[in-house]
C-alpha positions in Angstrom: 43.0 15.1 33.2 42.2 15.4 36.7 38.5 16.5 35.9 38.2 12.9 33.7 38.9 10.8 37.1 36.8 13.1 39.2 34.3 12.2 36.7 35.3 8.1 36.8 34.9 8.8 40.8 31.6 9.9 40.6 30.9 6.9 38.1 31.2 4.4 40.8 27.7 5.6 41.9 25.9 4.5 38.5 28.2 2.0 36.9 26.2 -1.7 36.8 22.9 0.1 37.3 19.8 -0.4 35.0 19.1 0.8 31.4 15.8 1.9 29.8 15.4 1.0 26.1 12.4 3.8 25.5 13.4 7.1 26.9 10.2 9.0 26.1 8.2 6.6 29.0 9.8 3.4 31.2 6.6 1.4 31.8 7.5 -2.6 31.6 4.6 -4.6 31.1 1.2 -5.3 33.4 1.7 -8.1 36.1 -1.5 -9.7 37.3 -1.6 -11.3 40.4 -3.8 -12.6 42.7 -2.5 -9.5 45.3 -3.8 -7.2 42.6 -1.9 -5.9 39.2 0.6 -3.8 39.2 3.1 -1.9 36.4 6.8 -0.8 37.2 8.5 2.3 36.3 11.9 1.7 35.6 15.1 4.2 36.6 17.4 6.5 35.0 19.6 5.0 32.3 22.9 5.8 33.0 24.7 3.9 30.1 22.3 5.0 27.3 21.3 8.9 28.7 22.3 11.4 26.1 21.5 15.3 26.3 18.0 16.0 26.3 15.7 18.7 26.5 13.4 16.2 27.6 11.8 16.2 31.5 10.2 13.9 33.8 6.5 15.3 33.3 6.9 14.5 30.0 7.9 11.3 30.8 5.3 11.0 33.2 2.8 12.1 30.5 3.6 9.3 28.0 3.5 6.7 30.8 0.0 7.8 32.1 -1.1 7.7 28.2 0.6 4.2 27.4 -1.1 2.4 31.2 -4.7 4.5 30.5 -4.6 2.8 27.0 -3.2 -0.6 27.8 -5.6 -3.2 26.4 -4.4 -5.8 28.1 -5.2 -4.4 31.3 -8.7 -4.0 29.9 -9.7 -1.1 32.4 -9.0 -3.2 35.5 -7.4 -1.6 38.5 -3.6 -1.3 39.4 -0.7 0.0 41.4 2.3 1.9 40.0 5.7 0.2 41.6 8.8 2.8 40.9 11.9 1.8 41.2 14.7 4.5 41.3 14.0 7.2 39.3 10.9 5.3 38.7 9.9 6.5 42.7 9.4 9.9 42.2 7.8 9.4 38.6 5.4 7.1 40.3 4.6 9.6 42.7 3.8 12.3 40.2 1.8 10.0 38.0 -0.8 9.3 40.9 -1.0 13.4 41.0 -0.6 14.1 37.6 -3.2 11.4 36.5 -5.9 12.3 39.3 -5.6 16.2 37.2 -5.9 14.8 33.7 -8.6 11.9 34.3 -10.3 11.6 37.7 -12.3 8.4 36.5 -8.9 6.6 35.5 -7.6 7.5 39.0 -10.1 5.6 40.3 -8.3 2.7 39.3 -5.5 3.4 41.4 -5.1 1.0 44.2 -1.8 2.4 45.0 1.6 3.5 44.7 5.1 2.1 45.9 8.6 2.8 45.5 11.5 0.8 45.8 14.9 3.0 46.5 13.1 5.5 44.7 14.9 8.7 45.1 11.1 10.5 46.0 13.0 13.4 47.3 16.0 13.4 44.3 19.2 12.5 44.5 21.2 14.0 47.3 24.3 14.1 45.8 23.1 16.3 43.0 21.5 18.8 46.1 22.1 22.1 45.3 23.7 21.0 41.9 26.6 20.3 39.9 28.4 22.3 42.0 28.8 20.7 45.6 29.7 17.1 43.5 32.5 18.6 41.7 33.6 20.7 45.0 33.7 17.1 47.1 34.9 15.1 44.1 37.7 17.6 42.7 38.8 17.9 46.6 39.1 14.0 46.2 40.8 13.9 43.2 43.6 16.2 44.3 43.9 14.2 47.4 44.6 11.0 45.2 46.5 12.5 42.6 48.8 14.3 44.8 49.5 10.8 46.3 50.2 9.6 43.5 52.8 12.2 42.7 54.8 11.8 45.9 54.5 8.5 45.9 56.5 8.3 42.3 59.0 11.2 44.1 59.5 8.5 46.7 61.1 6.5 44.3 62.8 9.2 42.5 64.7 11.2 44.8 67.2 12.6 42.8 64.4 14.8 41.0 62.2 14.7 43.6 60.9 18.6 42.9 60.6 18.1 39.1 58.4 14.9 39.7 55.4 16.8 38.5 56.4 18.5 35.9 58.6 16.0 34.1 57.7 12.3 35.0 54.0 12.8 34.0 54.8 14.9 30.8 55.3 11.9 28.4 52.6 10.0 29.4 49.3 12.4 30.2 48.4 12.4 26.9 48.2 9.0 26.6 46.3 8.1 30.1 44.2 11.4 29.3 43.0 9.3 26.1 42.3 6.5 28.0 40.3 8.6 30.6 38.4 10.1 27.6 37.8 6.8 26.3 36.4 5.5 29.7 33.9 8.3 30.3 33.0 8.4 27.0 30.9 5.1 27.3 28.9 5.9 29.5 27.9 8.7 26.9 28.3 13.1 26.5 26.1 14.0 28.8 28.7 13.2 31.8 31.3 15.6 30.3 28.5 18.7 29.4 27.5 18.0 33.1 30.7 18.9 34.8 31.0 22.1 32.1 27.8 23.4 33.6 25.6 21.6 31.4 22.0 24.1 31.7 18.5 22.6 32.5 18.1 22.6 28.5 20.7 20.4 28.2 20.5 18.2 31.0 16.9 18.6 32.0 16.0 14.8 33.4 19.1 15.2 35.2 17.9 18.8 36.6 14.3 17.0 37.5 16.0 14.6 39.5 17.9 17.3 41.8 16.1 17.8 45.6 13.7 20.7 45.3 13.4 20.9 41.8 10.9 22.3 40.4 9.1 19.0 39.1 9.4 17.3 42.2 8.1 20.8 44.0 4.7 21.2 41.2 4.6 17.3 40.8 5.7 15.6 44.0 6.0 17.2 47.1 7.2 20.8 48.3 9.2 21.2 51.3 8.3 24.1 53.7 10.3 25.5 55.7 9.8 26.0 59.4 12.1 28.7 61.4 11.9 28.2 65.5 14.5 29.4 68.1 16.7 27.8 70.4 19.0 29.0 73.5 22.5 28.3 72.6 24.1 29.9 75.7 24.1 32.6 78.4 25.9 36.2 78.5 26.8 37.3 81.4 25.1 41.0 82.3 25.3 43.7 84.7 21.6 44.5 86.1 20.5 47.4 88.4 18.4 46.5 91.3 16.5 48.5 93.8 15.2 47.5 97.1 13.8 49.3 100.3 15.5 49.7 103.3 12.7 51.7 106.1 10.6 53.4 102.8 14.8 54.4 101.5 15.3 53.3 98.1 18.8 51.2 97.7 19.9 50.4 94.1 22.3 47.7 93.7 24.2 45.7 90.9 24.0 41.8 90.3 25.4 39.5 87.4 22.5 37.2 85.7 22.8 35.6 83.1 21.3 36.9 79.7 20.1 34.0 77.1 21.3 33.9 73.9 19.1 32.4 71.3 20.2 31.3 67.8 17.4 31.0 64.8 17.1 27.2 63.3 15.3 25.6 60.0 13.6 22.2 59.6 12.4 21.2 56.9 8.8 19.9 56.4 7.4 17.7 53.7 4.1 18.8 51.7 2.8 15.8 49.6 1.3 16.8 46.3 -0.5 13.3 45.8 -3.9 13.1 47.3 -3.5 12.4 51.2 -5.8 9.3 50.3 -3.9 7.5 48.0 -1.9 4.4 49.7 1.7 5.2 49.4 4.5 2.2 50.2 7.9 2.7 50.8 10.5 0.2 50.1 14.0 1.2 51.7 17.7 0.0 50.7 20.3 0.4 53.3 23.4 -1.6 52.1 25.3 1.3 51.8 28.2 -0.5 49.9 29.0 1.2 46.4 31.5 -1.1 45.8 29.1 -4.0 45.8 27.8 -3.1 42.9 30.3 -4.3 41.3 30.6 -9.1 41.2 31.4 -10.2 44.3 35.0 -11.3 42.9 36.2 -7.8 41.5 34.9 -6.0 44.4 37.1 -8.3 46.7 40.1 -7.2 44.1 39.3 -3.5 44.3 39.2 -3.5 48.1 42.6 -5.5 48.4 44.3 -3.1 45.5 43.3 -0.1 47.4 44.5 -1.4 51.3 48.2 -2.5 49.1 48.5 0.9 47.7 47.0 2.5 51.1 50.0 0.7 52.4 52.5 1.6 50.0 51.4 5.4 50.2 51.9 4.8 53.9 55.3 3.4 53.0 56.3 6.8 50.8 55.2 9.0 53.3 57.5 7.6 55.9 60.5 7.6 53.6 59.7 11.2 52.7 59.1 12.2 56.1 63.0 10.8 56.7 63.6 12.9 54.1 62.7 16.1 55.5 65.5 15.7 58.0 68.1 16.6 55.5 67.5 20.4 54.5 68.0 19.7 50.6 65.0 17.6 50.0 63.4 19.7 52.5 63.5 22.5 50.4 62.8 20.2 47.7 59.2 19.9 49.0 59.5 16.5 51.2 57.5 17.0 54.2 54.6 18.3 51.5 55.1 15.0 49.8 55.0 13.0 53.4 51.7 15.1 53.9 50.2 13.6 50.3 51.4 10.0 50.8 49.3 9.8 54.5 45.9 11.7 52.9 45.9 9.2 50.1 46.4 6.2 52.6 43.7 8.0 55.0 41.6 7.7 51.3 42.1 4.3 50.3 41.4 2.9 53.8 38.0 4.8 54.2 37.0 4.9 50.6 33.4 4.0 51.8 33.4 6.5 54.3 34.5 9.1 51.1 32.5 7.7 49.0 29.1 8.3 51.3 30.5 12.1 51.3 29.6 12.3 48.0 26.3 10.8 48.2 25.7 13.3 50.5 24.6 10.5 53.5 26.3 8.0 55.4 22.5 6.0 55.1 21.9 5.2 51.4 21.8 2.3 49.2 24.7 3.1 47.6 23.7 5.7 45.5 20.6 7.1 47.3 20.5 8.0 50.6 17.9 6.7 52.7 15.9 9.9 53.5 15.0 10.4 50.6 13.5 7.1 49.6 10.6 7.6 51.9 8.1 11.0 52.5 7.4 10.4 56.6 4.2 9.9 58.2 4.5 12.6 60.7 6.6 15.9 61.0 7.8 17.0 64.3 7.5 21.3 64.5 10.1 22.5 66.6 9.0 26.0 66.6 4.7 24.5 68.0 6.9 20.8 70.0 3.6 19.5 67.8 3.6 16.4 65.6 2.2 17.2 62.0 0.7 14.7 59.9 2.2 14.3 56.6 0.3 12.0 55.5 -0.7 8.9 56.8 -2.0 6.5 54.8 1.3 4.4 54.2 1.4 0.8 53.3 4.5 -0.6 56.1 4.1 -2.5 59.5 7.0 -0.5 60.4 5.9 2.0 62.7 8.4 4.2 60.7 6.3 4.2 57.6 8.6 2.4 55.0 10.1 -1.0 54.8 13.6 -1.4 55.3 16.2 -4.0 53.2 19.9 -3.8 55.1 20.9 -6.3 52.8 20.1 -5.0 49.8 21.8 -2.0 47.7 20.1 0.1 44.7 21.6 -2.5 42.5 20.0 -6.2 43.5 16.6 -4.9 45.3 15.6 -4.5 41.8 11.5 -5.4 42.3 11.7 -7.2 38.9 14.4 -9.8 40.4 14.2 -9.4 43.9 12.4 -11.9 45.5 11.9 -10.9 49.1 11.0 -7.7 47.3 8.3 -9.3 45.2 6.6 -10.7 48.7 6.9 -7.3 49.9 5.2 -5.4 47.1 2.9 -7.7 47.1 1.9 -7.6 50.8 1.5 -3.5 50.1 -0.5 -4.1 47.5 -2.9 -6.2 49.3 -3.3 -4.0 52.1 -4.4 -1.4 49.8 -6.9 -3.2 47.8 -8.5 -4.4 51.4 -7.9 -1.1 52.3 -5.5 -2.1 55.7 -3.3 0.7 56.6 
């Protein structure tokens, strides 16, 4: 049971998000403009995903084969616009394309993302694992606050709470969980089992690193330098020269001590020529994913239970003076009742843990919406070029939206958006970067 609401925790992160119809390719339709015409990749389709032994390069293969052979584009050149997932397909297509026909990547005025997850999705970094270890470490924190708050109320039995209150009934809310995740479709359920690459294997190309975004994207090198992190204190033998006499002598110095560091650095796949743009979300708010009305709801149900969690813990800390319901587990129960209040109250802060960032859209965090410009090498005090020509005023080398989260800077709504792509692709065409 407790695995089905770690799995409805992590569900906040794609619920309300877009749907493909066509999972073999997610190309919408040519838009001609006067800026210059331009396709969009679409994102993952959270509602509709079932398991698949199906990956992103083939993906990426269909798409090249369905833009190369579009008639009504009738051979005219184009950019590639990814949104979400969409980023780092549109990123492979420009290298993937320039390898299977350098003529029709001629064509190619440019690439942009919009809170394209170009580097993966962080919360998935390193795997299933790390989400279930922050999630599960959640859910226990909630559900044990939930039991001590119901042993609050129930003092009597206050040490079979969790054994006998719940017995009746987690059947029944089990079903409901069940029901719930089941929606959203099987592939959630073989994921937390350890679902394998064959499985889940759009899912495994979307983790940092993997090995489609590290033959079709970009690999990340890694460079080792040194740094003093403090001094040891040493005994050292001196000798000096009194009248041709030697004299040897002891003194303290200090001794440093260094410590070995990584940084990462980025190695684009796509030609260094190609115009890239990156289009950045930074509203952070998971919740706002959800109408403006509910959200306000969910916020004001989680500060009332905060404060009747708060409420519990108090009366179970009173509790703990009297050495019966001490035994009987009170001051463990006070404990629960103030995490679960801690929770509720920074439930955007917890929520950020498990997208791995306290930057992000809500669901992908803002490094890895963008490949930089330049890398800094700590081990040479150098800056690298990455790769420079990118389509942004910003000195950065993307364009940031604070306002807007994965959900609404959807380019095929998004108005400011629209201006913005627009403006990239311009600059590309007249070649102004």
């Amino acid at each position: 049971m407790k695995k089905r609401i770690a799995v409805l925790l992590v569900l906040t992160l794609a619920t309300g998000l877009i749907s493909a119809e066509n999972e073999t390719e997610k190309v919408g339709p040519i838009n001609k403009n006067l800026e210059g015409n331009y396709y969009i990749l679409d994102g993952f389709q959270f509602l509709s995903y079932e398991k698949s032994s199906m990956g992103l390069e083939t993906i990426v293969n269909n798409e090249i084969e369905k833009i190369k052979n579009d008639s009504i584009r009738k051979g005219e050149n184009y950019s590639i616009v990814g949104y979400s997932q969409g980023g780092v397909r549109s990123l492979a297509y420009a290298k993937m394309l320039k390898e299977k026909y350098p003529e029709e990547y001629k064509k190619l005025d440019a690439v942009i993302t919009v809170s394209g997850i170009d580097k993966g999705i962080k919360a998935l970094d390193g795997g299933f694992g790390r989400l279930k270890s922050v999630a599960n470490n959640d859910v226990d924190i909630l559900w044990g606050g939930v039991i001590s708050f119901t042993a609050s109320l129930l003092p009597a039995i206050e040490g079979l709470v969790p054994t006998i209150i719940f017995a009746n009934n987690r059947k029944e809310i089990e079903n409901w969980l069940i029901g719930l995740t089941s929606n959203v479709g099987e592939y959630i359920s073989c994921a937390w089992n350890g679902g394998t690459e064959e499985e889940l294997k759009e899912i495994y190309d979307m983790m940092p690193q993997s090995e489609f975004i590290n033959r079709n994207v970009s690999e990340t090198e890694k460079v080792y330098y040194k740094r003093i992190v403090g001094y040891n204190s040493v005994w050292v033998w001196h000798c000096t020269y009194v009248w041709f006499v030697p004299v040897w002598y002891f003194t303290v110095e200090k001794e440093p001590i260094y410590q070995t560091f990584v940084s990462y650095k980025d190695k684009p796949k796509f030609d260094e020529e190609l115009p890239v743009g990156y289009i950045v979300g930074a509203d952070s708010n998971t919740l706002g994913f959800l109408d403006e009305t509910l959200e306000d709801c969910v916020r004001i149900t989680m500060q009332s239970t905060a404060a009747l969690m708060i409420n519990a813990g108090m009366v179970h800390t009173a509790r703990s003076l009297d050495l019966i319901h001490l035994a009987l587990g009170s001051a463990g129960h006070a404990r629960n009742c103030f995490n679960a209040a801690r929770w509720l109250y920074n439930v955007d802060g917890e929520l950020n843990e498990i997208k791995g960032s306290s930057e992000n859209d809500g669901l992908v965090a803002k490094e890895s919406q963008f490949y930089p410009k330049t890398f800094y090498n700590p081990a040479t005090n150098k800056i690298e070029e990455v790769h420079s020509k990118v389509l942004s005023d910003n000195p950065n080398g993307y364009t940031e939206f604070e306002e807007y989260n994965h959900k609404n800077i959807n380019p095929e709504t998004n108005d400011k958006v629209k201006v913005e792509m627009k403006k990239m692709i311009y600059k590309a065409r007249t070649k102004q970067w």
